[in-house]
C-alpha positions in Angstrom: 24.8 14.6 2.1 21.8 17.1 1.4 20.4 19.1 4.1 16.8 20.5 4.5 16.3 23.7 6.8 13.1 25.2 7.8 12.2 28.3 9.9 9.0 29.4 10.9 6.9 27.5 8.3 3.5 26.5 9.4 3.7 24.7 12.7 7.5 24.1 12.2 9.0 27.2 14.1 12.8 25.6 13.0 13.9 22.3 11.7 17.5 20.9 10.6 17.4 17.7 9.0 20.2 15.9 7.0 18.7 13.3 4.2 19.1 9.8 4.2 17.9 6.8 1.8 15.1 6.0 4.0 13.6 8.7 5.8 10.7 8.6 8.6 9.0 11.1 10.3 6.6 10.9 13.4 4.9 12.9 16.0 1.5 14.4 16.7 -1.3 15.6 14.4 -0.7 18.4 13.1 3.2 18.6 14.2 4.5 19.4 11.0 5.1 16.4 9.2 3.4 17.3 5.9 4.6 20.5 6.1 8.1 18.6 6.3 7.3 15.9 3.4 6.3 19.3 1.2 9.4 21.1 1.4 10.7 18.1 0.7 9.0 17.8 -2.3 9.5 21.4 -3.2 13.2 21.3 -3.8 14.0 17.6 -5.2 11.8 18.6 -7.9 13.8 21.9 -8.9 15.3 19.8 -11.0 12.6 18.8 -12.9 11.0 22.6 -12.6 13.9 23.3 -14.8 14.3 20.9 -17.5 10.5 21.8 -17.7 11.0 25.4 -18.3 13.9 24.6 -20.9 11.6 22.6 -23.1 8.9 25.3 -22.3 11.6 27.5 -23.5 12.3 25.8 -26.6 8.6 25.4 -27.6 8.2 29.6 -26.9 10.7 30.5 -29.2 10.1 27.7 -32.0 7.4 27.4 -34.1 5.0 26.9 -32.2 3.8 30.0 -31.3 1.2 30.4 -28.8 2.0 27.2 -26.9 0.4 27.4 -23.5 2.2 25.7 -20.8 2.4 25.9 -17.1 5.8 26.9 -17.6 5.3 29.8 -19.5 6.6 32.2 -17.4 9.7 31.6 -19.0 8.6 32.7 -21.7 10.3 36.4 -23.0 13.1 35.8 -20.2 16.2 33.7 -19.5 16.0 30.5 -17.8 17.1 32.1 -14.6 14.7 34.7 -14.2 11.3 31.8 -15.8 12.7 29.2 -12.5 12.5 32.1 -10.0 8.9 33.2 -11.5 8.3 29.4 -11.2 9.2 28.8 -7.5 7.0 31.7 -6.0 4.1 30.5 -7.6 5.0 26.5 -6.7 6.0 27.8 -2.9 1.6 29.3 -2.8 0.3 26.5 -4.5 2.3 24.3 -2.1 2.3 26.0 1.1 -0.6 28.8 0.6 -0.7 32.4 0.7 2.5 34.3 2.4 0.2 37.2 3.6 -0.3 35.2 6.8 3.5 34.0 7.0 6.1 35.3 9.8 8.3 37.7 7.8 11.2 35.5 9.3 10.1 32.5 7.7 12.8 30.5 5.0 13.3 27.6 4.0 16.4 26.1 2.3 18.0 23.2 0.8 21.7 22.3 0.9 21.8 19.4 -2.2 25.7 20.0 -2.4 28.5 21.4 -0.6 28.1 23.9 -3.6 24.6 24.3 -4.9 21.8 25.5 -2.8 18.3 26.8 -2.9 16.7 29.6 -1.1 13.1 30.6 -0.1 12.8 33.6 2.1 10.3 36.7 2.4 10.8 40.4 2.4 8.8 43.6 3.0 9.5 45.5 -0.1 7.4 48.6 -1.4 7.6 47.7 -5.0 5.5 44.6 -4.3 1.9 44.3 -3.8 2.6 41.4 -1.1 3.4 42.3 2.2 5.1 39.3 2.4 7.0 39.2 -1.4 8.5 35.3 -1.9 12.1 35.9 -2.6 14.6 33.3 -4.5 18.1 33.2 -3.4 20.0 30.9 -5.8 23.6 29.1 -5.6 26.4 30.7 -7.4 26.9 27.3 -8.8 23.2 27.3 -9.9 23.1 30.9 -11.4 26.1 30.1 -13.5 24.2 26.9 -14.6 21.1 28.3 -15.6 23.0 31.2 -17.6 25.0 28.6 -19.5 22.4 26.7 -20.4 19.7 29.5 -21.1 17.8 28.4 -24.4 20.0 25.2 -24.8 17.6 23.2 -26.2 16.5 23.8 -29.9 13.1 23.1 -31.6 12.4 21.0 -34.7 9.2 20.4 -36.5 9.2 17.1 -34.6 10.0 18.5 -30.9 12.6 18.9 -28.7 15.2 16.1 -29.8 15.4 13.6 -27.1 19.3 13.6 -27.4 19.6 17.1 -26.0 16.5 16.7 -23.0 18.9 13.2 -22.5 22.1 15.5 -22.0 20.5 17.9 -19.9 18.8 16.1 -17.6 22.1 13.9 -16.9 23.8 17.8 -16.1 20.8 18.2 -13.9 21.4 15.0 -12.3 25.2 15.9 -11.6 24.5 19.2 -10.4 22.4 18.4 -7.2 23.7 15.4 -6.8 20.2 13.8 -6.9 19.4 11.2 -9.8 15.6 10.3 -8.4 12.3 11.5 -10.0 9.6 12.0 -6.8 6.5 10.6 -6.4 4.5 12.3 -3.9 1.1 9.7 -2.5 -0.5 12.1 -0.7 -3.2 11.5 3.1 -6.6 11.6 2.5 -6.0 9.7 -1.4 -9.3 7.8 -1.0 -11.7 10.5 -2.2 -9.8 10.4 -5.6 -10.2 6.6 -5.3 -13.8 6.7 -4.1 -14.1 9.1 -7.4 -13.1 6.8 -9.4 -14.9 6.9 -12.7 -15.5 10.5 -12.4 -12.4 12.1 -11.4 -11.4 11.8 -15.3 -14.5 13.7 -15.7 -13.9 16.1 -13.3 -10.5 16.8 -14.0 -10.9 17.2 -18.0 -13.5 20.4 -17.4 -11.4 21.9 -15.1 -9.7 24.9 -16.7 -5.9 26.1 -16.3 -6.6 28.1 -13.4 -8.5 25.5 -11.5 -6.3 23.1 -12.5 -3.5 25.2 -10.9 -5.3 26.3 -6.8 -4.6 22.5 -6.7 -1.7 22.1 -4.3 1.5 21.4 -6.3 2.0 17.3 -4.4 -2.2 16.7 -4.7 -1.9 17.6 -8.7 0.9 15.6 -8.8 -0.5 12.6 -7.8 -3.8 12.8 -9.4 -2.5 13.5 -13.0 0.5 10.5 -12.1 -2.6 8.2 -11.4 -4.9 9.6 -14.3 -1.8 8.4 -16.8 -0.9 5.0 -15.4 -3.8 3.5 -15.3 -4.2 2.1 -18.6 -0.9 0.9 -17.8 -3.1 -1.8 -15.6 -5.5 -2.8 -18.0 -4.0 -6.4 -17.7 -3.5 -6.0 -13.9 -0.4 -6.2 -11.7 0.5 -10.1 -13.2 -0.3 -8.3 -16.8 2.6 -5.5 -16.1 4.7 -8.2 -14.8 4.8 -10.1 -17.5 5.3 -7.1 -19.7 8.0 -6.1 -18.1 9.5 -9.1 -18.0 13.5 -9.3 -19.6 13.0 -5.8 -19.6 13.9 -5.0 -15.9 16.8 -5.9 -13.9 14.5 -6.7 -10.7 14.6 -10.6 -9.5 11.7 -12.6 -10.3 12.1 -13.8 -6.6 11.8 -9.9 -5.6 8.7 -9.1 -8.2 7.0 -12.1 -6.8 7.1 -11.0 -2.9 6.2 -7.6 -3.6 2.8 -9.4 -5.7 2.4 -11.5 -2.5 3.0 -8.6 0.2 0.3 -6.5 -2.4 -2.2 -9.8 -2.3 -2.2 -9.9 1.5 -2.8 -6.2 2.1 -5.6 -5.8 -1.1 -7.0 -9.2 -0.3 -6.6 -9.3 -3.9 -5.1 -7.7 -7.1 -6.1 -4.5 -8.8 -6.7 -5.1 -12.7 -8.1 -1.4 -14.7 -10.8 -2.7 -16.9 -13.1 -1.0 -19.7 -12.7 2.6 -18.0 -13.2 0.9 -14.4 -11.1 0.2 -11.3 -11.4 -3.2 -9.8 -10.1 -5.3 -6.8 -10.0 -9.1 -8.6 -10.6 -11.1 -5.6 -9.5 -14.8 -5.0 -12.3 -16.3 -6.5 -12.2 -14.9 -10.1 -15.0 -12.3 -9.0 -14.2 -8.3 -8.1 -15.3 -5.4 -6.5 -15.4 -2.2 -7.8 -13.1 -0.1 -6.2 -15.4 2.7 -5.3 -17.2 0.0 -3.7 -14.2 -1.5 -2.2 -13.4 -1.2 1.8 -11.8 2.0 3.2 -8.5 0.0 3.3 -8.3 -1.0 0.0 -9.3 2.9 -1.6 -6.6 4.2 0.9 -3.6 1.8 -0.3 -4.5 0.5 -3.8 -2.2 3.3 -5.4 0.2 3.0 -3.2 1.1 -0.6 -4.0 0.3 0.2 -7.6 2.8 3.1 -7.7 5.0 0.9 -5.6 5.1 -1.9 -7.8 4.8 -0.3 -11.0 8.0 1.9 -10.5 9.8 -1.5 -8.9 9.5 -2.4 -12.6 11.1 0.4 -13.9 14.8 1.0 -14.1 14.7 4.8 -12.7 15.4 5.4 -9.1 13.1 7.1 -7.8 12.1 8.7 -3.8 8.6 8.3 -2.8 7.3 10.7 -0.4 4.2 8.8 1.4 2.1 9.9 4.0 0.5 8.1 6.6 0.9 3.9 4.6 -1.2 2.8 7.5 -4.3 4.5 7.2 -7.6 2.3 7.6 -5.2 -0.3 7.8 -5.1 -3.6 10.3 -1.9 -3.6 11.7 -0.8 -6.9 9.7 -1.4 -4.9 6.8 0.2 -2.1 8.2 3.3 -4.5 8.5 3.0 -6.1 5.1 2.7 -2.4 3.7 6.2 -1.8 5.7 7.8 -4.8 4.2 7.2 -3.9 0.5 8.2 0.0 1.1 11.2 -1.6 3.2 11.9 -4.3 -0.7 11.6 -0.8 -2.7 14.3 1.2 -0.1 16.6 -1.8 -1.3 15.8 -1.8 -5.3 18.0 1.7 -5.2 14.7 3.7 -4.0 14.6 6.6 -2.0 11.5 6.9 0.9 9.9 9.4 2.8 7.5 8.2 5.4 5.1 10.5 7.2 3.6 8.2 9.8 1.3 8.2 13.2 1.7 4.1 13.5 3.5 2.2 16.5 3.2 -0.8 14.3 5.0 0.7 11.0 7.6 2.0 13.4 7.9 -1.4 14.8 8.0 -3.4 11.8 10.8 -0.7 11.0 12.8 -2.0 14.0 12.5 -5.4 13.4 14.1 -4.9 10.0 16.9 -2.7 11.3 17.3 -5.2 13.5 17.9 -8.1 11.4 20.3 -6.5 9.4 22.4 -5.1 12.2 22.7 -8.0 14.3 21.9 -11.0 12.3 25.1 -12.2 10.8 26.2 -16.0 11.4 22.2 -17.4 11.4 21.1 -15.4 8.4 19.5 -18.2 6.5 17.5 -18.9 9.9 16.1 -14.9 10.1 15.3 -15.1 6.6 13.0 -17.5 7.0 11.6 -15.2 10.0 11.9 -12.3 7.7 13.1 -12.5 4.2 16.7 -10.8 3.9 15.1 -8.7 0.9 13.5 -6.4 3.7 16.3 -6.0 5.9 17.7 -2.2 6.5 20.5 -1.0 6.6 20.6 1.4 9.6 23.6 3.6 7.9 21.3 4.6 5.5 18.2 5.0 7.7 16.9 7.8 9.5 14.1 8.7 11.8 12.8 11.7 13.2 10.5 12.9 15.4 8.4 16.2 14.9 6.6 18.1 18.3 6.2 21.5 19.6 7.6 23.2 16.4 11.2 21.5 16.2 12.7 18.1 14.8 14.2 15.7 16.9 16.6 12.6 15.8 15.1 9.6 17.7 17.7 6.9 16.9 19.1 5.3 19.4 23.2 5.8 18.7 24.0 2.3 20.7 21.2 -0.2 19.5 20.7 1.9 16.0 17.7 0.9 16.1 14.5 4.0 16.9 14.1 4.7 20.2 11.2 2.5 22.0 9.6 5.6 23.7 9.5 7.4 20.7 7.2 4.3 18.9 4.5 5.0 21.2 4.5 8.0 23.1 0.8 7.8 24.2 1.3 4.3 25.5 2.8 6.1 28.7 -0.3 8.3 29.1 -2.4 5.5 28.6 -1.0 2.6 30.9 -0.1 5.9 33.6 -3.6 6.4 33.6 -4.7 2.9 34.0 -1.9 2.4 36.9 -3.8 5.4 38.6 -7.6 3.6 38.5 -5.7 0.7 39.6 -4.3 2.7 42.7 -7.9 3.8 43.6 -9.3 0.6 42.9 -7.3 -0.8 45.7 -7.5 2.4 48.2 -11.4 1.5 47.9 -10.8 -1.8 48.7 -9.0 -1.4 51.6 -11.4 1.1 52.8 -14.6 -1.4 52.5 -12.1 -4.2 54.3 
């Protein structure tokens, strides 16, 4: 099982979390939970850093000269050397300047027993940073990475598929980690809202721009920017095209459409360079005209649904679902995150919501206890949502550390932990209370 360690990162003074299928994490604004999520991000995509910088590689020393890349750091170098270059500049446009870091801060993550990676700062004099990012590598990984320095060959038709095929299945084995991430991002609906000109926008942007982008926003805008001609015949449209070609259930395809329908109060369909929200009656809504709810969560469901489609495992890091949300919504968009969790997904949830967290019990719930009426619960809650509390965990972020707020007997998460500032609330009212009957007694 991989483990994630953090110390002294942003408001996290030290964390120590071990992953599971289905991941939440909940606490206070500006807790940590993001800051969580990124590191999160950060090393489940090494992976990907480094099949990356191979083809970059390749392309460098082909013939095509001159190839500009954002992986051309590796160029001149061996693949080693190109993925530490890589990290320190993913770890500032993810996390920001060092200058103003702790010199104690690290962060590292334990994929295997065997293969690890390190981020750590040091004072050094050769450095222009007081605060110089510093890669510490596996043994397992060094020998990797020198093995399969410039592996990959160029042709005048690319890098043959065969060999990215091979080494990305070697990747695969070597952290023990077969997902692609998809990061969605809080505060998603000013992309949304910029609909029709964030194409625009992003197009005239130049390398450098392109790259102060945080690493997880860039990542999401450029995913969205190339799936959405993917739309152009909406969700039913990609349904249908995927259709024989996926081994998801029709049964499971059409809840996830429903669950999307309730939440959208319609469909999403990508028309003639335009983002719509078909409604019920035939008619739609532009989407940068569209309610707050519907910017926030359209690309959530379409992401959600889209990669449902797909064969490819994947873990989706999302923050905050619930945002502008009506808490049945905020349950339907629990349910279909809860279906994806059991198409072979992986999820990370960053939430602030009683009412995800709820919904969340009530799903753990019905798969740890139900067992001779299950036909009967289904019909309360369809069996495709149910989760499987072995492969479920929740934690809790406040003052700087993680806590695991499970509860061991009911393995279900812990009640006071759903809504903390219930307590503050209802102690608060019991207090007006107290004084509304010591001035009662006083008039009697």
């Amino acid at each position: 099982m991989s483990q994630l360690i953090i110390n002294s990162l942003g408001p996290i003074e030290t964390c120590e979390l071990e992953s599971s299928q289905f991941m939440t994490l909940t606490g206070f604004q500006a807790s940590g939970k993001s800051t969580i999520a990124k590191a999160i991000y950060f090393f489940r995509t090494i992976k990907d850093d480094i099949l990356n910088l191979a083809r970059a590689q390749a392309l460098n020393s082909g013939s095509v000269n001159g190839f500009e890349t954002e992986f051309d750091m590796v160029q001149g170098t061996t693949l080693k050397k190109g993925l530490e270059n890589y990290l320190r500049e993913k770890f500032l446009r993810t996390f920001g300047s060092s200058w103003g870091m702790s010199n104690s801060m690290y962060m590292r993550y334990d994929f295997t027993d065997t293969c690890f990676v390190k981020v750590s700062l040091i004072e050094d004099s050769r450095f222009n940073s007081p605060n110089y990012i510093w890669i510490t590598l596996s043994e397992d990984l060094k020998k990797f990475l020198k093995e399969r320095d410039h592996c990959l060959s160029m042709t005048l038709l690319g890098v043959p598929e065969e060999q990215i095929r091979k080494l990305k299945t070697e990747l695969y084995e070597l952290f023990d980690d077969n997902c692609s991430v998809v990061y969605i991002p809080a505060g998603r609906s000013m992309i949304t809202l910029l609909s029709q000109q964030i194409s625009y926008i992003y197009a005239t942007m130049d390398d450098g721009q392109k790259r102060s982008l945080d690493s997880c926003t860039k990542d999401y805008l450029e995913r969205i920017l190339r799936l959405k001609p993917e739309f152009s015949g909406g969700l039913q449209g990609l349904a249908s095209y995927a259709s024989g070609k996926t081994c998801v259930s029709q049964k499971l395809i059409k809840q996830a459409l429903e669950l999307i329908e309730k939440i959208l109060r319609g469909t999403y369909r990508y028309s003639n360079g335009e983002e719509q929200i078909v409604l019920e009656n035939g008619k739609y809504v532009k989407i940068n005209f569209s309610s707050s709810g519907q910017q926030e969560s359209v690309w959530i469901l379409n992401l959600l649904f889209y990669y449902l489609l797909r064969q490819n495992p994947v873990l989706f890091i999302i923050e905050e679902p619930e945002s502008h949300l009506f808490p049945e919504s905020q349950k339907y968009m629990t349910e279909l995150i809860a279906l994806l969790s059991n198409c072979k997904h992986s999820i990370v949830l960053t939430t602030h919501s009683p009412y995800v967290l709820g919904t969340l019990n009530n799903l753990l719930f019905a798969k740890t206890f139900i067992e001779k009426n299950r036909e009967k619960a289904d019909k309360i809650i369809p069996i495709s949502f149910w989760l499987d509390d072995l492969k479920f965990g929740s934690w809790f972020v406040k003052n700087g550390t993680v806590e695991n707020c499970m509860d061991e007997e009911i393995h279900m998460i812990q009640n006071e932990k759903i809504d903390e500032i219930s307590k503050v609330i209802n102690q608060e009212f019991d207090k007006l209370l107290d004084l509304q009957d010591t001035e009662e007694k006083g008039i009697n």
